[in-house]
C-alpha positions in Angstrom: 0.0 0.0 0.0 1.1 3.6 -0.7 1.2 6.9 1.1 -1.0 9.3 -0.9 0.7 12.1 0.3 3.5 10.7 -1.2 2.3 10.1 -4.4 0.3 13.5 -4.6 3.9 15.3 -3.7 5.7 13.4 -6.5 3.2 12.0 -9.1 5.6 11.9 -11.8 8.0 9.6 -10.0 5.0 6.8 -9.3 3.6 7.0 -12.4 7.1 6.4 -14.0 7.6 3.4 -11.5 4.2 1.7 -11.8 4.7 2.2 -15.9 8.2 0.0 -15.1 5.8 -2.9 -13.1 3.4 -3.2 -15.7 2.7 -0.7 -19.0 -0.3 1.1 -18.6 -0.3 1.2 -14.9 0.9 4.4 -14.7 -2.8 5.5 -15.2 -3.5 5.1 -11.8 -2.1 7.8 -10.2 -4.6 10.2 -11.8 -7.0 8.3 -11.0 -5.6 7.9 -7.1 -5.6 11.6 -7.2 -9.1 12.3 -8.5 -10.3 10.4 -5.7 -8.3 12.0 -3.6 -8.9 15.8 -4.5 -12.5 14.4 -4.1 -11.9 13.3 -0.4 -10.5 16.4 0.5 -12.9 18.8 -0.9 -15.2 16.9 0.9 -13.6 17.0 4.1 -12.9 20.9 3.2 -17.0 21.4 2.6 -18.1 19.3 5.8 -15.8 21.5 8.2 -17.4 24.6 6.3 -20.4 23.3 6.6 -19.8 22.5 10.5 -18.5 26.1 11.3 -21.6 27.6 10.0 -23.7 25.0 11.8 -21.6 25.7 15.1 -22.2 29.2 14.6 -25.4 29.5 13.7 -26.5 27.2 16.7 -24.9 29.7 19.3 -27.2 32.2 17.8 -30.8 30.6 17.5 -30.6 30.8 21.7 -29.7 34.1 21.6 -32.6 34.9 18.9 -35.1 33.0 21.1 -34.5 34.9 24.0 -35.0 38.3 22.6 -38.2 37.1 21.2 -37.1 37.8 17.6 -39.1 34.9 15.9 -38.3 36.2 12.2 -34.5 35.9 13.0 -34.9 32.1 14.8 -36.6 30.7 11.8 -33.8 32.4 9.5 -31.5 30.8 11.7 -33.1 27.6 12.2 -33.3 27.0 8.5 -29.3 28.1 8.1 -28.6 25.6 10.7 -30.6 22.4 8.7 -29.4 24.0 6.0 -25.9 22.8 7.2 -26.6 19.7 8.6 -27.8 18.4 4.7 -24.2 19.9 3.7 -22.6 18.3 5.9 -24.6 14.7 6.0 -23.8 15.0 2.2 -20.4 16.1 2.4 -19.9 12.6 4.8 -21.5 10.4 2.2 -19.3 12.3 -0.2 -15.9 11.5 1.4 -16.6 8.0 2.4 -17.7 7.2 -1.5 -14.4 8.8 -2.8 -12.1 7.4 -0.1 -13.5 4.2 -0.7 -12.8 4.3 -3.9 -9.5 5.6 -3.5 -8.6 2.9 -0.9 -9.6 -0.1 -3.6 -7.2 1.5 -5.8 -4.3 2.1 -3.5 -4.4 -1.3 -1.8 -5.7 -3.2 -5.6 -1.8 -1.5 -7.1 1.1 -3.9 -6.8 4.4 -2.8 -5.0 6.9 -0.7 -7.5 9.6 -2.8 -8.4 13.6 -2.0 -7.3 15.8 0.3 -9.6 17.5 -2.7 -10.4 15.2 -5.1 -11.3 15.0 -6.3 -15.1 12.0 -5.0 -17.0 10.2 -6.9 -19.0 6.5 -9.2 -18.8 7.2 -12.7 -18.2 9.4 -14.8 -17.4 11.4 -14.4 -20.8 12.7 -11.9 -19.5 14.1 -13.0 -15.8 17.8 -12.8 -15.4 19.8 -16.5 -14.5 22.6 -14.9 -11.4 23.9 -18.2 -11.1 23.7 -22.5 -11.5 25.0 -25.1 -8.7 25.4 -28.6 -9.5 25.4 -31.1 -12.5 21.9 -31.5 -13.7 21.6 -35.7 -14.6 24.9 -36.7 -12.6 23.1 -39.1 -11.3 21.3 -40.2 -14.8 23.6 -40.8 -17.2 23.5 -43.3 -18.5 20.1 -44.6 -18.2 17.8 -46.5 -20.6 14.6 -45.0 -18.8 14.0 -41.4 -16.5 10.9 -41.7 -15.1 8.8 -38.6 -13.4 8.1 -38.8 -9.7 4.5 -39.5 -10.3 5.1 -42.8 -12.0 8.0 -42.9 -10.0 5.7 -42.7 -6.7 3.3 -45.0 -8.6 5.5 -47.8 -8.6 6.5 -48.1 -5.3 2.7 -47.7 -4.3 3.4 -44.8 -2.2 1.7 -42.0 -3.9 -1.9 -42.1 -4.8 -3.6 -39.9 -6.7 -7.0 -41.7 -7.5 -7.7 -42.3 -4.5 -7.0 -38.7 -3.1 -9.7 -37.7 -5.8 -12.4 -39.8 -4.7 -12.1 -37.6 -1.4 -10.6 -34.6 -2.3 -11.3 -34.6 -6.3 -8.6 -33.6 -8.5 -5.1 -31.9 -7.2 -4.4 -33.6 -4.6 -2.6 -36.7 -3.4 -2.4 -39.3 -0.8 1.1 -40.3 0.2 2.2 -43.5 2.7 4.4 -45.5 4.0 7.7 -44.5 3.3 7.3 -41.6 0.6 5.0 -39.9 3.7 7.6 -40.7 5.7 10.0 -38.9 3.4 8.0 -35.8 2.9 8.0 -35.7 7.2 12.3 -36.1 6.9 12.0 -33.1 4.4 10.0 -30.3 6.4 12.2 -31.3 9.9 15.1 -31.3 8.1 14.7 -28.0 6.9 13.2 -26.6 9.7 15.8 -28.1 11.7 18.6 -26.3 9.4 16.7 -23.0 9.3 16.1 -22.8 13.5 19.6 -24.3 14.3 22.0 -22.9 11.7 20.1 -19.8 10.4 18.4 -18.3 13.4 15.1 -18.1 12.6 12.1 -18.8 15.5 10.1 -21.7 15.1 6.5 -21.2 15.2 3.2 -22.8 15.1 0.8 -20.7 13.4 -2.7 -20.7 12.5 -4.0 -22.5 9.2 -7.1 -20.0 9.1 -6.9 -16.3 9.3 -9.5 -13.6 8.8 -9.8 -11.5 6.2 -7.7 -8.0 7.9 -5.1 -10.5 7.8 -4.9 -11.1 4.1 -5.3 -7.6 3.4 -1.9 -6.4 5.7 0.0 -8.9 3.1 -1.6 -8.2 -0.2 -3.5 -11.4 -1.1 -6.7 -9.8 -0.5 -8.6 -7.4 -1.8 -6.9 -8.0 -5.6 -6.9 -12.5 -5.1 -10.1 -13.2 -3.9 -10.6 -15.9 -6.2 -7.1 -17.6 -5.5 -8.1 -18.6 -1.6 -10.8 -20.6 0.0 -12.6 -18.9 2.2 -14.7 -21.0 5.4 -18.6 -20.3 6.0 -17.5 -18.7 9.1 -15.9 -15.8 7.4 -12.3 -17.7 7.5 -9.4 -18.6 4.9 -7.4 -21.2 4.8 -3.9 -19.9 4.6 -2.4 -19.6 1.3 1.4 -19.4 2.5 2.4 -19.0 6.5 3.9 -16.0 5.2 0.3 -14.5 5.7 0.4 -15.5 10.1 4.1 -15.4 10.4 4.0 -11.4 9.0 1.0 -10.7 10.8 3.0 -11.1 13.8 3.8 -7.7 14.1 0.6 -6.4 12.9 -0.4 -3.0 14.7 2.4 -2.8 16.8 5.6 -0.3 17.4 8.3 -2.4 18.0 11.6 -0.9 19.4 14.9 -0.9 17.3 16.2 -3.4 19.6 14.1 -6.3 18.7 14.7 -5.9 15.0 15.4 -8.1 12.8 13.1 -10.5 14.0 12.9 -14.2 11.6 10.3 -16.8 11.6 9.7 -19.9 10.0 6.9 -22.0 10.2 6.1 -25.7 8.4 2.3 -25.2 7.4 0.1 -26.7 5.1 -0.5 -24.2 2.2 -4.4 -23.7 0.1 -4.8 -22.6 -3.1 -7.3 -22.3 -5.4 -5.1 -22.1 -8.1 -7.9 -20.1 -10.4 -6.4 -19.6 -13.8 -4.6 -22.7 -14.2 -6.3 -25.1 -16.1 -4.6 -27.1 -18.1 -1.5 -26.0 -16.2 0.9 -29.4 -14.6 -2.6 -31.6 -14.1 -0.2 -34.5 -13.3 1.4 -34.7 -10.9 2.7 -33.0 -7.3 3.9 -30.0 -9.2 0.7 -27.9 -9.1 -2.2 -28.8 -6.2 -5.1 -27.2 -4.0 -3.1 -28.4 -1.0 0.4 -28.4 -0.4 3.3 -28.2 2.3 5.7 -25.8 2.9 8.5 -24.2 5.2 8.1 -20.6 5.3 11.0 -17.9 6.6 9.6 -13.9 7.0 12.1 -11.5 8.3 11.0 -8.1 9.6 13.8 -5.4 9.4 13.9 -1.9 9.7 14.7 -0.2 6.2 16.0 -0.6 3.0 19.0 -1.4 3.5 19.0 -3.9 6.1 15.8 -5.4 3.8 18.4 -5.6 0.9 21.2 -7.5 2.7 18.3 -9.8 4.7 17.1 -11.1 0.9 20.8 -12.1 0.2 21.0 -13.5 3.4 17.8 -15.8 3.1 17.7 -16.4 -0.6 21.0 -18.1 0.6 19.4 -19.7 3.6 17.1 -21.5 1.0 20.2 -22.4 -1.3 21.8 -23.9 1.7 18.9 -26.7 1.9 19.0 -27.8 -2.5 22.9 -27.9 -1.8 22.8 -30.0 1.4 20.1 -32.3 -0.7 22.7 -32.1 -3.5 19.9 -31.1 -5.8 20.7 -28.8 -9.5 19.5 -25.4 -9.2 19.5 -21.8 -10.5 18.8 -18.6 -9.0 16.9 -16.5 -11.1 16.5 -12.7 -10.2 12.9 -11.6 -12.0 11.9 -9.0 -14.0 9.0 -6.3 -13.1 5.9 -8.4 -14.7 7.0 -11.9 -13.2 7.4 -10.4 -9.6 4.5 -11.1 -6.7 2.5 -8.5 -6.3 3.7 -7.1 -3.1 7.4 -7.6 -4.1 10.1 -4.5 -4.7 12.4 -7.5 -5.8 12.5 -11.3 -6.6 15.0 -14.5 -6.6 13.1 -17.5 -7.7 15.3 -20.6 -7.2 15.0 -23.3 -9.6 15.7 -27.3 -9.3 16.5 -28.9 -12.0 13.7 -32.4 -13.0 15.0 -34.5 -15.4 11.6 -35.5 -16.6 11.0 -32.4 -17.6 14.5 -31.7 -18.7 14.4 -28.1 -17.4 14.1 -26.3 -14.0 11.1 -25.7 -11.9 10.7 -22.8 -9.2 11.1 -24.7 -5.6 11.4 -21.4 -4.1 10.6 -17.4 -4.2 12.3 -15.1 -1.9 11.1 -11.3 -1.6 11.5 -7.9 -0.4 8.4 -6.0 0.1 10.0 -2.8 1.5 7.2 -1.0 3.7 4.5 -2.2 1.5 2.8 -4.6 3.7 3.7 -2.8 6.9 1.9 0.3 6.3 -1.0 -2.3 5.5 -0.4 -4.2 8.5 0.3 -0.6 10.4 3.5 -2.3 11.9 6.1 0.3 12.6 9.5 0.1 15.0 10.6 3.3 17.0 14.4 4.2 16.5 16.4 5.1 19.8 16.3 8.1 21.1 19.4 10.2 20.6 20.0 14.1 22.0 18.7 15.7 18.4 15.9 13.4 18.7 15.0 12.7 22.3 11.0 11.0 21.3 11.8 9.7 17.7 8.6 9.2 15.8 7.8 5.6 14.5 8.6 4.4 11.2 7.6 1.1 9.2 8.9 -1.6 9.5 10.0 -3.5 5.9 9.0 -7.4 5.6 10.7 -9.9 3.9 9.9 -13.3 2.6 10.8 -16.7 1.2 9.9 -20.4 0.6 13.0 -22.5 2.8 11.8 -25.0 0.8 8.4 -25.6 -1.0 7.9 -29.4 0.7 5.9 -30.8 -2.0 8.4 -29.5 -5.0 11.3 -30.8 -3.4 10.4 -34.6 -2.7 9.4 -34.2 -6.4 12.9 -33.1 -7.0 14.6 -35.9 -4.6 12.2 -38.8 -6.4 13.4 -37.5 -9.7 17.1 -37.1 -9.1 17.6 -39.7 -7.2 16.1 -42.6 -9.0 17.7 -45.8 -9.3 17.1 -48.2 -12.7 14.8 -50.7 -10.8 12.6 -47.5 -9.6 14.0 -47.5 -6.4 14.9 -44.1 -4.8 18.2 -43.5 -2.8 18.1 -41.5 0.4 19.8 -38.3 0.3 22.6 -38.7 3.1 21.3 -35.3 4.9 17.9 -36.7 5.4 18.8 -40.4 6.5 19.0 -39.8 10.2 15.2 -38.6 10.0 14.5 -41.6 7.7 16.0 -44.2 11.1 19.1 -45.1 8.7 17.2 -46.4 5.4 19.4 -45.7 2.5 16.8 -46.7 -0.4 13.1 -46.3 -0.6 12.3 -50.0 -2.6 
């Protein structure tokens, strides 16, 4: 969300920035500030309108008592008179600021200086590779994907799923469910002990203010399920993990503050018909380990996304699993995000990467949503330092689901068998292969 004092100080430079994001954006400043002139006209007549009333009230006793009846009628009628202007001066100012508030929480983030432009993902920028992708492979008469893969050894069940579920989603047991388990401790495990993040255990359904502090709602609606009780099912723990410091003032010395969370994630995934039907790749209900960081500006928010884009690498390198980092260009970025690695493993089905993980910086944007703010120590120019927002942060350390896809598919054996990544057989009770 954006400041509109900002925006009406410096119109040119939003419009110039949103045009970067997405072309024909830039519109929507004038628009923002149409609205806005509207507000404050309004706001300018209903104090008018309130003077005069005031006034004019102090008067009609005055009036009564000197037994002037021609001036208490005048009076009376000036006073109505108003109270209409300023009941329709109200009505007024909460039609334009509503408006005005759809468009300036509907607008996505402006996107860093330094990110690529461009509309897709044509035009993302590769920033590096790690590993060999098919070490493991060559040689072989046969690559199977992990859905035939996971067929074979019984373990992963997608028919039966549907006859609960319907279609994206899966059933997994015995020891692929077992495997998926070694995956989300492992990381978290790596994530708490090695990168110092804070464990927590959030909710899985959050109400609707809390969507709205991180961008999903008002512009994704259709993207989230939402409960009869008024509910949704979380589409990421980034949504409860950065609602932690929702409406708070924090003091400098608690920042940075890190969390990460293993949740189940929900999507609708509206728009993607036809889009990875088989498969783990794409489903309604998935598993992930989430990291936020909340920092205090810019520049720490800068050096906090190298630090956990890394955190992320660490777990595909440990796994011993090909993948590139991709930095991505103003049209492919979230919509909340200033600035974007997407990390990619490599599946040898498909011959090609896939994204197992997205790591942002959102700048201020959600915190002035959220109305989460941190209060800088006091120093002798500035003895009572006002607040300032806070800037949010966050990353996939990894997408579960995605990355037992990548393990099946990487580490495959001839007969169909699956080898246990050394990192992960202490959580597996020693088993080497998955038969």
């Amino acid at each position: 969300m954006f400041d509109i004092r900002a925006i009406r100080d410096n119109p040119e430079a939003f419009r110039a920035a949103f045009e970067r994001k997405q072309k024909g954006l830039g519109e929507v400043v004038s628009h923002m500030l149409d609205h806005d002139a509207a507000v404050r006209q309004a706001v300018s007549d209903k104090q008018e309108a309130e003077a005069v009333r005031n006034a004019k009230s102090k008067e009609i006793g005055k009036a009564k008592a000197s037994g002037d009846d021609a001036l208490f009628e005048q009076l009376r009628a000036e006073v109505a008179e108003a109270k209409d202007v300023i009941e329709a001066a109200g009505e007024q100012e909460a039609a334009a600021r509503e408006e005005l508030d759809k468009l300036l929480l509907g607008t996505p983030n402006i996107p860093m200086p330094d990110v690529p432009e461009g509309e897709d993902e044509a035009s993302n920028v590769e920033q590096h590779r790690w590993g060999e992708p098919n070490a493991r492979l060559k040689g072989r008469n046969q690559v199977l994907d992990h859905a035939d893969l996971g067929a074979k050894l019984g373990m992963m069940d997608f028919e039966t799923a549907a006859k609960m579920s319907g279609a994206r989603f899966v059933l997994l047991s015995g020891k692929l469910a077992r495997l998926e388990r070694a995956l989300a401790t492992y990381m978290l495990d790596v994530q708490t002990e090695q990168n110092g993040y804070t464990e927590c255990s959030p909710p899985f359904m959050v109400r609707a203010n809390a969507l709205v502090g991180t961008g999903q709602l008002p512009k994704f609606e259709e993207d989230l399920f939402k409960t009869d009780s008024g509910h949704y099912t979380i589409p990421t723990s980034e949504v409860p993990l950065t609602n932690i410091v929702a409406e708070s003032i924090l003091d400098q010395s608690e920042l940075p503050q890190r969390y990460t969370a293993h949740t189940p994630c929900f999507r609708s995934e509206a728009g993607s018909a036809g889009r990875d039907t088989k498969g783990m790749i794409r489903l309604h209900q998935f598993n992930k380990v989430e990291m936020v960081s909340i920092v205090r500006d810019e520049e720490e928010g800068l050096a906090e996304l190298e630090r956990m884009t890394k955190c992320a690498e660490g777990i595909l390198e440990a796994l011993d699993l090909p993948y590139r980092r991709m930095l991505l260009c103003t049209g492919d970025m979230g919509f909340g995000a200033r600035k974007t690695y997407d990390l990619e493993v490599w599946l040898p089905s498909q011959d090609t990467y896939r994204e197992i993980s997205s790591c942002s910086y959102c700048g201020d944007f959600q915190a002035r949503r959220m109305k989460a703010r941190w209060r800088p120590a006091p120093s002798e120019d500035t003895p009572k330092p006002k607040p300032e927002f806070v800037h949010t942060l966050n990353g996939s350390g990894l997408a579960v689901g995605r990355t037992l896809v990548a393990v099946l598919e990487n580490y495959q054996n001839e007969d169909g068998s699956i080898t246990v990544p050394d990192v992960l057989r202490p959580y597996m009770g020693g088993l080497e292969v998955i038969a």
